[in-house]
C-alpha positions as CSV (number, residue, x, y, z in Angstrom):
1,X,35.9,55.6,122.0
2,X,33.6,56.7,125.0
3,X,34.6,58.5,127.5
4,X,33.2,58.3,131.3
5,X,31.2,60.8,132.2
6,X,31.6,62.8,135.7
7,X,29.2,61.7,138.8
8,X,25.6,63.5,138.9
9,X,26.7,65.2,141.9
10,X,29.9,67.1,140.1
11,X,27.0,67.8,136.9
12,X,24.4,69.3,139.3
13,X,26.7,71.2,141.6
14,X,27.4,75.4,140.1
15,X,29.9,77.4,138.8
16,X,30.8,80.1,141.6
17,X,28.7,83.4,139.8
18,X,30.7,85.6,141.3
19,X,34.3,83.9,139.4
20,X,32.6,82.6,136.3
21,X,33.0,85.6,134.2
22,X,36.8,85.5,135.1
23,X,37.7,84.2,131.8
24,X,36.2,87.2,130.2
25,X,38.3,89.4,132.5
26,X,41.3,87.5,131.9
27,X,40.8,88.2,128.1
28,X,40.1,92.0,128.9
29,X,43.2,92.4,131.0
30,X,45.2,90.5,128.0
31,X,43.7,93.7,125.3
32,X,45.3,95.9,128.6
33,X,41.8,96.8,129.6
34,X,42.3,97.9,133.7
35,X,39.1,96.2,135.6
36,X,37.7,97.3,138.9
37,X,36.8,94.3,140.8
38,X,33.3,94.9,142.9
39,X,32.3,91.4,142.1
40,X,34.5,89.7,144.9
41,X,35.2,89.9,149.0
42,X,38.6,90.4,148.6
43,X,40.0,93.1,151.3
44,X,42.7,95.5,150.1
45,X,43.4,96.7,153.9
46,X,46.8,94.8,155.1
47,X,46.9,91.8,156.5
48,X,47.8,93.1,160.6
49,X,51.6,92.8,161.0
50,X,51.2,90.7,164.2
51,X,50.1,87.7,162.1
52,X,53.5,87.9,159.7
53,X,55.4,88.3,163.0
54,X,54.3,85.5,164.4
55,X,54.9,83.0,161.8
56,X,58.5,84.5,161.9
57,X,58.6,83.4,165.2
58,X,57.7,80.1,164.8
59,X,60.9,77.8,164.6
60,X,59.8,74.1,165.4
61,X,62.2,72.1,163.6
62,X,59.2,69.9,162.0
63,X,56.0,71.4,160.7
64,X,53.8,68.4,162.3
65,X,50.5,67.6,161.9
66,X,48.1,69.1,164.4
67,X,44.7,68.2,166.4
68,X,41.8,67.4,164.4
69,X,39.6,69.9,166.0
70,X,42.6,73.0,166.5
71,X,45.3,74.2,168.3
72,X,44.2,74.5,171.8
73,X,46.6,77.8,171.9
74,X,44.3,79.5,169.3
75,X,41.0,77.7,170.5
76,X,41.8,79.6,174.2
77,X,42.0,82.4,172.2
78,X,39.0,82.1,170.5
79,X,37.3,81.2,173.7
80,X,38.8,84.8,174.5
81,X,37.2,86.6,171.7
82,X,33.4,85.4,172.1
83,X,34.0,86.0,175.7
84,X,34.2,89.3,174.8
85,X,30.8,89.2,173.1
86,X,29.3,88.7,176.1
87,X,29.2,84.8,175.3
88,X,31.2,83.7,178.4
89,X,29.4,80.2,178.5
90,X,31.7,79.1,175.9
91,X,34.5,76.9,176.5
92,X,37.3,75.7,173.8
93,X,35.8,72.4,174.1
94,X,32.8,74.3,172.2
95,X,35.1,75.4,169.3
96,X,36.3,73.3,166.5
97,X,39.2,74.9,164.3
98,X,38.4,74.3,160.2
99,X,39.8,75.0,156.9
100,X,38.2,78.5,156.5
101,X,34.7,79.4,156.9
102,X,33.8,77.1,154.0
103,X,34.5,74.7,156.1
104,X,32.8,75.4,158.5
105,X,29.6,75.6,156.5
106,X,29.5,72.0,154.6
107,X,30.9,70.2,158.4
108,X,27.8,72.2,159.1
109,X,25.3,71.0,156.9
110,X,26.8,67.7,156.6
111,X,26.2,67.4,161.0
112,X,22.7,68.5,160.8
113,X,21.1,67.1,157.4
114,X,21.3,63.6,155.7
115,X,21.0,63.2,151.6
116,X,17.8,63.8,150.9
117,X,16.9,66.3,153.5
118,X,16.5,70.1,153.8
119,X,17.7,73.2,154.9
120,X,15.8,76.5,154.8
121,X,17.3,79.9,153.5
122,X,17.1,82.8,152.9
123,X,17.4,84.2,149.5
124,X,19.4,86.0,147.9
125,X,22.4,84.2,149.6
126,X,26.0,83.3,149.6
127,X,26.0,81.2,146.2
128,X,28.8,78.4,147.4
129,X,26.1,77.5,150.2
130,X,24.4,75.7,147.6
131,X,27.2,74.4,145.8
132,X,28.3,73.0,149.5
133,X,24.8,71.2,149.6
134,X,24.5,70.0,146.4
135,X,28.0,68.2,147.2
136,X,26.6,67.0,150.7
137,X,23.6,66.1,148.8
138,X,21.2,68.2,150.9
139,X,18.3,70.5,149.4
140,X,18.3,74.1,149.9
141,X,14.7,75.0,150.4
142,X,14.3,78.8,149.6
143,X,12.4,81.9,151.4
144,X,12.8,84.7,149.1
145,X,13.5,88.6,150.4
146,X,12.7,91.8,148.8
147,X,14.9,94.3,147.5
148,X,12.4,97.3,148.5
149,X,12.1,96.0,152.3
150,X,15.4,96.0,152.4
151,X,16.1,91.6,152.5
152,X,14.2,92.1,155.8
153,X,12.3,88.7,156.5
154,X,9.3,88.1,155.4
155,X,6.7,86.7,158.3
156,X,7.3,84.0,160.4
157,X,4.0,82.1,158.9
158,X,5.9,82.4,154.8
159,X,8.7,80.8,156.3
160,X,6.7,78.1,158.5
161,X,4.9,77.5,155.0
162,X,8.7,76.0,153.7
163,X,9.3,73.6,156.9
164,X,8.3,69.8,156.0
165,X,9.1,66.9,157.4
166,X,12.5,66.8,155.7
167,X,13.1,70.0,157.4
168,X,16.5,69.5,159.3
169,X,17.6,73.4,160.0
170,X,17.1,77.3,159.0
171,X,20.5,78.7,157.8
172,X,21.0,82.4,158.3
173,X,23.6,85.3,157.5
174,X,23.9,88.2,159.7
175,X,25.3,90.9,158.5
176,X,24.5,89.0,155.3
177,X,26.0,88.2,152.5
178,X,25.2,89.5,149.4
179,X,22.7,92.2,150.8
180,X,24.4,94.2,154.0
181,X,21.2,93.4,155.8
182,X,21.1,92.8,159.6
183,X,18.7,90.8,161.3
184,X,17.1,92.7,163.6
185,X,16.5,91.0,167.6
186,X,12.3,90.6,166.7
187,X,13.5,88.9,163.4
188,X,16.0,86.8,165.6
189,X,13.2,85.8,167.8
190,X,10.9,84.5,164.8
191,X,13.8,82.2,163.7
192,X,14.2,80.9,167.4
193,X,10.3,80.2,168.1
194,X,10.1,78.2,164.5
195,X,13.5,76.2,165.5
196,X,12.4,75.3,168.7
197,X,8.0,74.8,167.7
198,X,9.8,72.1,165.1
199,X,12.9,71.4,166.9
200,X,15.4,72.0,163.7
201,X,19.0,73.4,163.9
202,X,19.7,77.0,163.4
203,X,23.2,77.7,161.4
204,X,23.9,81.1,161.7
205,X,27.0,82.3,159.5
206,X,28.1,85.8,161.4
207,X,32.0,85.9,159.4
208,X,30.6,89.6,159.3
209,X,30.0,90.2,163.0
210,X,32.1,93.1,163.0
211,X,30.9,94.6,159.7
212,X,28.4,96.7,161.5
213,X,27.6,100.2,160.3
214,X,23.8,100.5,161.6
215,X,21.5,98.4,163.9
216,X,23.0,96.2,166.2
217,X,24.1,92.9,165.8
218,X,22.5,90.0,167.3
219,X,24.3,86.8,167.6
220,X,23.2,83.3,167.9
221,X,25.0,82.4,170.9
222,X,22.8,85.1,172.3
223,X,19.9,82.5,173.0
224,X,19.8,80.7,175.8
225,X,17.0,78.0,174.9
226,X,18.7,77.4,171.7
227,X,21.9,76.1,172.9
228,X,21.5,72.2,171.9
229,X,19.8,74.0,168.1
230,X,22.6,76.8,167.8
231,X,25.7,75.8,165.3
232,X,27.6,79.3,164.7
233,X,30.0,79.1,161.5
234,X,33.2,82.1,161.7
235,X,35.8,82.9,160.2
236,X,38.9,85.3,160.1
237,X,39.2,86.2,156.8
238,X,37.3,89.0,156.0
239,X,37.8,90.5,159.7
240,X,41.5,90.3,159.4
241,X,41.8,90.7,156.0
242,X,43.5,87.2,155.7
243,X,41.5,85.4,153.0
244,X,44.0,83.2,152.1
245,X,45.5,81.6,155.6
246,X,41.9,79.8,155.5
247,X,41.1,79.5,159.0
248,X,37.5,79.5,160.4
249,X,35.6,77.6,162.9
250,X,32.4,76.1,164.1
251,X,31.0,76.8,167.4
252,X,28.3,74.8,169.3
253,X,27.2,73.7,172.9
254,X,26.0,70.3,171.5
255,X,28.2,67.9,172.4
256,X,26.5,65.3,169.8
257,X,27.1,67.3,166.9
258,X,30.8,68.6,168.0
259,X,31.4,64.7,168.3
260,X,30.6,64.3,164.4
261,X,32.0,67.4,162.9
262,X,35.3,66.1,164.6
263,X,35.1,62.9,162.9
264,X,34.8,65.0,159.8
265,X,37.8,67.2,160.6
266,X,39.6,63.7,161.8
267,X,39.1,62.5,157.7
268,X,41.0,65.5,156.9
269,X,43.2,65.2,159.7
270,X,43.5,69.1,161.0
271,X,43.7,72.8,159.9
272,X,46.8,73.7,158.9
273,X,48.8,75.1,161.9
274,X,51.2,78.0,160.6
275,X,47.9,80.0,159.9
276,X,46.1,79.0,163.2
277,X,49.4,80.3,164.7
278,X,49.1,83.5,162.6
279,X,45.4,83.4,163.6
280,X,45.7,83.8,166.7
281,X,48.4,86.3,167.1
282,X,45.6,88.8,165.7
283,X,42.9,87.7,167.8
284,X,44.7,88.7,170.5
285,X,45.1,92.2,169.4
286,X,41.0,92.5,170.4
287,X,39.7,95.5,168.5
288,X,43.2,98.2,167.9
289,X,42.9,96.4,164.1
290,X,39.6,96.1,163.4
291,X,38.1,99.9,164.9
292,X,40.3,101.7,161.9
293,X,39.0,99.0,159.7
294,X,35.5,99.7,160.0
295,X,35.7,103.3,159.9
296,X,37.6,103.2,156.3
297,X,34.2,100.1,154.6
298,X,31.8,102.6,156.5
299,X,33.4,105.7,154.3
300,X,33.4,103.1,151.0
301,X,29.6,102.1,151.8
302,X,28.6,105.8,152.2
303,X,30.6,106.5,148.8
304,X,29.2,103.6,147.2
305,X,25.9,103.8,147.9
306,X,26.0,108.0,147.0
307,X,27.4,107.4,143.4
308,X,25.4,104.3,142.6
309,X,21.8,106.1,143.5
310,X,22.8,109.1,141.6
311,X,22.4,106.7,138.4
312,X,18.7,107.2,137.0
313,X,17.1,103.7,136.7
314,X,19.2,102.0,139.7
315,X,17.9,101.4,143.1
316,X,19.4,99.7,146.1
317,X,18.7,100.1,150.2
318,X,21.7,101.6,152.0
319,X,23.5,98.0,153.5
320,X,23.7,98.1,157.5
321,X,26.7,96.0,157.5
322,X,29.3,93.6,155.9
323,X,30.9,95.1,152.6
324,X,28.0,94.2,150.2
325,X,25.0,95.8,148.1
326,X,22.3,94.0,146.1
327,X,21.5,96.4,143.3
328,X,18.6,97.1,141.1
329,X,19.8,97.9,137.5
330,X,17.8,99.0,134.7
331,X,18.3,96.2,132.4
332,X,16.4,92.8,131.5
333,X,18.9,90.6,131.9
334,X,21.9,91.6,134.5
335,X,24.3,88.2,133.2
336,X,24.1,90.1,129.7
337,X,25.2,93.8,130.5
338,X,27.8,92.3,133.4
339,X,29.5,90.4,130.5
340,X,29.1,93.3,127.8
341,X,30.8,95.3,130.2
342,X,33.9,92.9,130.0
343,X,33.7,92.4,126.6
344,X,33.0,95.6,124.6
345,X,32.9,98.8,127.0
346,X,35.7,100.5,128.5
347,X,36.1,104.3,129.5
348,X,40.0,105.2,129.0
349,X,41.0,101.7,128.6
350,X,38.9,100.7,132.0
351,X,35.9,98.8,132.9
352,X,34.0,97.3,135.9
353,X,33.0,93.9,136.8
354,X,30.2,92.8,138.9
355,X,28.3,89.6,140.2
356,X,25.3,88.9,138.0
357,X,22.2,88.3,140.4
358,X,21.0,84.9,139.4
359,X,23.4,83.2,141.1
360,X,22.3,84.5,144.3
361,X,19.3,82.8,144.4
362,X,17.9,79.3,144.6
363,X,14.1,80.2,142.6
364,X,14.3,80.5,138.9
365,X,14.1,83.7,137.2
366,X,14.9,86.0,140.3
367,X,17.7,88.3,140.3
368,X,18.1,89.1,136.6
369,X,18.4,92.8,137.2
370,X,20.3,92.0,140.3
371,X,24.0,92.4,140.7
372,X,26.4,92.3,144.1
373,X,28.7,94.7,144.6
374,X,31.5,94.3,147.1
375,X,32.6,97.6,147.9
376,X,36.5,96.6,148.5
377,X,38.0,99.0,146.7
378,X,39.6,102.5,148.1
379,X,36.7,105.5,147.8
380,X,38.7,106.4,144.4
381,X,38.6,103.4,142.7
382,X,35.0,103.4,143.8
383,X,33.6,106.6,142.2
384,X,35.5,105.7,138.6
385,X,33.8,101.8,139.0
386,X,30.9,103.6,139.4
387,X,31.4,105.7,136.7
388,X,32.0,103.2,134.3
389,X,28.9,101.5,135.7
390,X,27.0,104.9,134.7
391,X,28.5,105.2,131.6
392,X,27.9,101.6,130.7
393,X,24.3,101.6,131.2
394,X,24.0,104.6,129.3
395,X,25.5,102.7,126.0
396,X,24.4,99.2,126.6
397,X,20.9,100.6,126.4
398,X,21.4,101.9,123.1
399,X,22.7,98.8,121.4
């Protein structure tokens, strides 16, 4: 008997590559193998007490549904926050509320960018921005980065040579996401002159904003002429260390494309509202959270970056921001050695997993002697990863 086959969209869309060795740590955890997980964003700081507090206090009698686009409580409050930014032209009218930053992103691409069409990127990127377009149908049309610049990007006539006329916008990360590199103001300017010489959108994911060890950051809402182009995708999970309440949002002076993102947020009919409550109970605390945070990723990128260059063979530019590393490892073929290090290599009964490299890009072949490493972990748990990281290359070599 035959059995229906899934549509060409769910074939073509990817596995996440930084979950689909999972199964392989779920089988190492089962032999009672301890793993040290650098290969996802998870924070391990506390969620701030202020957002638990204020669900306690919540005690309407019927969890309703809410507005499409966001509790206007928590949009005033957001208005708030990028006021303090120094974008005061933004009004809650400018601010629609969505399921996590995720959300944010395919609202986003779906707004700007019919089936068929393209967006530019930067590579290596966050991997689910091309599973979000393969499932809006858009093409991701890569600009590849190099690791011994730093990511920086390359000039403004390599990236003109990827605009066509299916060119709909540029999508950028800064502090990015997988490399801790921060767009400088000049490199800011390049993506502003080719969005408004060929008058494409510019998305500009900034979830990191705060993530800022080095540099300065420089966000989209901070050009003037580019306030019918700009489309800035947030969220609060990594800031507040609440990946799971799932709240984000999508900020934008163009009234057009704020019209059709809400009729996309009206399909799903709203966010959900205990966690926009929670949400914005910590965005009114400004920065008495976030200043200790920084401090304590800025002492785990410093430790990270020290034991990882002390291994011969591995190379990596000190990130300026967000709690990421691209890394250079001495091996052919990076999917191989992270899975090896699941499968057969422990030191006393631990191991170390990591995000294989491929997955961050969108051009064949790159990135297989690339791995991320998401330094979430206390500066402990860092060192002994590392370790086992050392150790590991060390024996996988000689196999």
């Amino acid at each position: 008997m035959s059995i229906p086959s899934v549509s060409r969209r769910g074939q073509s869309t990817p596995a996440s590559p930084i979950r689909k060795l999972a199964p392989y740590a779920d089988q190492a955890k089962a032999r009672g193998v301890k793993i040290y997980h650098l290969n996802i964003g998870q924070p391990d700081i506390p969620t701030p007490p202020e957002f638990y507090n204020a669900l306690q206090k919540f005690d309407d009698k019927v969890l309703a549904y809410g507005p499409s686009n966001g509790l206007l409580s928590f949009r005033k409050s957001l208005k708030k926050y990028y006021h303090g930014y120094g974008f005061s032209h933004i009004d809650e009218q400018d601010i629609m509320v969505t399921t996590g930053g995720s959300e944010a992103v395919i609202f986003s691409m779906m707004a700007v960018a019919s089936p068929g069409e393209e967006i530019i990127i930067f590579e290596p990127f966050y991997p689910n921005y091309n599973g979000f377009a393969r499932m809006a149908g858009i093409n991701l049309v890569p600009v590849s980065t190099d690791p011994e610049t730093g990511y920086r990007l390359p000039s403004i006539e390599k990236i003109e040579e990827k605009i066509s006329s299916k060119t709909r916008a540029i999508l950028i990360c800064s502090p990015n996401n997988p490399t801790g590199t921060i767009l400088t103001r000049k490199e800011m300017e390049q993506i502003e002159a080719l969005a408004l010489k060929y008058n494409l959108f510019v998305l500009s994911d900034e979830v990191y904003r705060e993530f800022t060890f080095d540099g300065n950051h420089t966000g989209i809402l901070s050009f003037p002429k580019l306030s019918q182009h700009a489309i800035l995708m947030d969220s609060l999970s990594k800031r507040y260390s609440a990946c799971g309440a799932r709240i984000g949002c999508i900020v934008t002076k163009n009234k057009e494309v704020m019209e059709t993102i809400l009729k996309f947020g009206q399909a799903r009919l709203c966010p959900p509202t205990l966690e926009q409550i929670g949400a914005s109970a910590v965005v009114e605390t400004g920065d008495k959270y976030f200043n200790k945070m920084l401090a304590e990723y800025k002492k785990r990128r410093d430790t990270i970056y020290q034991t990882l260059t002390d291994i011969p063979g591995v190379y990596c530019k000190k990130p300026q921001g967000a709690f990421y590393m691209m890394v250079t490892f001495p091996v052919a073929d990076i999917e191989d050695f992270s899975r090896w290090l699941l499968t057969d290599f422990t030191v006393n009964g631990e191991t170390t997993m990591i995000a294989p490299g491929p997955g961050f890009y969108a051009t064949p072949e790159k990135g297989k002697q690339e791995a991320r490493i998401a330094y979430v972990l206390n500066t402990g748990d860092l060192e002994k990863a590392a370790n086992v990281l050392k150790e590991g290359l060390f024996a996988y070599r000689e196999t």
